[in-house]
C-alpha positions as a Markdown table, in Angstrom:
| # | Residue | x | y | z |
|---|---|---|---|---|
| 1 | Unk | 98.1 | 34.2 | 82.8 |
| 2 | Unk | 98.3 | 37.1 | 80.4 |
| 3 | Unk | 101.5 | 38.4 | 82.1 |
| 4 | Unk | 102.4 | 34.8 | 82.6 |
| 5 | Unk | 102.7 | 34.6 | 78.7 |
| 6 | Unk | 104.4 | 37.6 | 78.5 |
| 7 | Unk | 107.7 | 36.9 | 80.7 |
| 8 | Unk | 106.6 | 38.6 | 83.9 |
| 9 | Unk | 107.7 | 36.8 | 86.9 |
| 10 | Unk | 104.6 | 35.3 | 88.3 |
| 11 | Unk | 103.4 | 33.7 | 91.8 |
| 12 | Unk | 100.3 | 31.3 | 90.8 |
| 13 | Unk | 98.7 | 29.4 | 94.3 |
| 14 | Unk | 96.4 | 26.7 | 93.8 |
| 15 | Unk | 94.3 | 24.5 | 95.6 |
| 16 | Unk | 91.3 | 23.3 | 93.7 |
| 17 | Unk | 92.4 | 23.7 | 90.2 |
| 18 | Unk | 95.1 | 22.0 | 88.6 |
| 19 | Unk | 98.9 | 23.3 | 87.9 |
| 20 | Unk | 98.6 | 20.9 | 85.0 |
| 21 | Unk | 95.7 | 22.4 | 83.7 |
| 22 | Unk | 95.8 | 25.8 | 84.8 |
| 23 | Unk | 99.3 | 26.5 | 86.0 |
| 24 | Unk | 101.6 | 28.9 | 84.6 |
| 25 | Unk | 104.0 | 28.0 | 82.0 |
| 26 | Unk | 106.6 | 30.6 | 81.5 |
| 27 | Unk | 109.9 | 30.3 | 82.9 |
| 28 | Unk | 110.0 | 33.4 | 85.0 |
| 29 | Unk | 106.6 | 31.9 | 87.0 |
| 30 | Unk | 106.2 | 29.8 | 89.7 |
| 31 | Unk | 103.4 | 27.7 | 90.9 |
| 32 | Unk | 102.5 | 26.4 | 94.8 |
| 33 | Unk | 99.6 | 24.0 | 95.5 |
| 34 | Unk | 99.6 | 22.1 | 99.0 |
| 35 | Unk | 100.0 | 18.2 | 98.5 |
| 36 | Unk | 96.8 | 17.1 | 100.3 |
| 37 | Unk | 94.9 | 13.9 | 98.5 |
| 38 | Unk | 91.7 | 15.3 | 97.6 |
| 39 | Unk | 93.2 | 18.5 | 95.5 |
| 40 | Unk | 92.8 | 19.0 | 92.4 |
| 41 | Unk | 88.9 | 18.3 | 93.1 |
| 42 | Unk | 87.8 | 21.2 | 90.2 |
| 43 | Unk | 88.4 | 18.6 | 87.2 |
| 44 | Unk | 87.7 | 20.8 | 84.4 |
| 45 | Unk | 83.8 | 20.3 | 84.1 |
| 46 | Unk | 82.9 | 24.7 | 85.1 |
| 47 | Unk | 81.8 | 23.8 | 88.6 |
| 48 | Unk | 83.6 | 23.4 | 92.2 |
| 49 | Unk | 81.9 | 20.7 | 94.0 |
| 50 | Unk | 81.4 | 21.6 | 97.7 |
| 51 | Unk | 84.8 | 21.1 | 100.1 |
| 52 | Unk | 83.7 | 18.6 | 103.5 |
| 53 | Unk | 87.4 | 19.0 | 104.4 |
| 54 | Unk | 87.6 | 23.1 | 105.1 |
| 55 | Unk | 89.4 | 23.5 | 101.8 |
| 56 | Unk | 92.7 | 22.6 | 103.2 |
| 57 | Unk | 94.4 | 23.0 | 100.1 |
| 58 | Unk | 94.1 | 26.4 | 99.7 |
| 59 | Unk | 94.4 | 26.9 | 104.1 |
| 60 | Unk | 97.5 | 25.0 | 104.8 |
| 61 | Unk | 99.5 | 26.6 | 102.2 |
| 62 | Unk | 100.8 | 29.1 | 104.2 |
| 63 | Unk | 102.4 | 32.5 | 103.3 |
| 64 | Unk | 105.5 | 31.2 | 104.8 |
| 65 | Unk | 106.3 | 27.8 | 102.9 |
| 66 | Unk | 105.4 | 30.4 | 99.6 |
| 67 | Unk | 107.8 | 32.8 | 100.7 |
| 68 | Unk | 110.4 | 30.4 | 101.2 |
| 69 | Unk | 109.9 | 29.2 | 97.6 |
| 70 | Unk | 110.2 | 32.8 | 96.2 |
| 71 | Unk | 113.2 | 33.2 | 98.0 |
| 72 | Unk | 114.5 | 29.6 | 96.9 |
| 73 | Unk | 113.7 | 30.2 | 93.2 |
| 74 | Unk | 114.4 | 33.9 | 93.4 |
| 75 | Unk | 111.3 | 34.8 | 91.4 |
């Protein structure tokens, strides 16, 4: 977030936290989260309740569907 804030081209990957709440902002960074319907489950309170579905937010974002973003955004 620091280098976020200072221009630097940034790759942010979420699962269980917001990109509204906690997702970069500058216009150099880009965010990827995985559109499944229990994420974001962290709401802001300090504490992660436990996952019953294998935290597929985070595992099904693959490395491939981010690079493909990079490349399509040219971060």
């Amino acid at each position: 977030h620091f280098a976020d804030s200072l221009g630097v081209p940034c790759l942010g990957l979420y699962g269980p936290t917001s990109t509204v709440s906690w997702g970069l902002l500058g216009i150099n960074s880009q965010t990827f989260s995985e559109p499944v319907a229990c994420s974001p489950c962290y709401l802001d309170t300090g504490e992660f309740p436990n996952c019953p579905y294998e935290i597929k937010c985070m595992t099904e974002l693959t490395p491939e569907r981010v690079l493909v973003g990079l490349k399509a955004t040219r971060l």
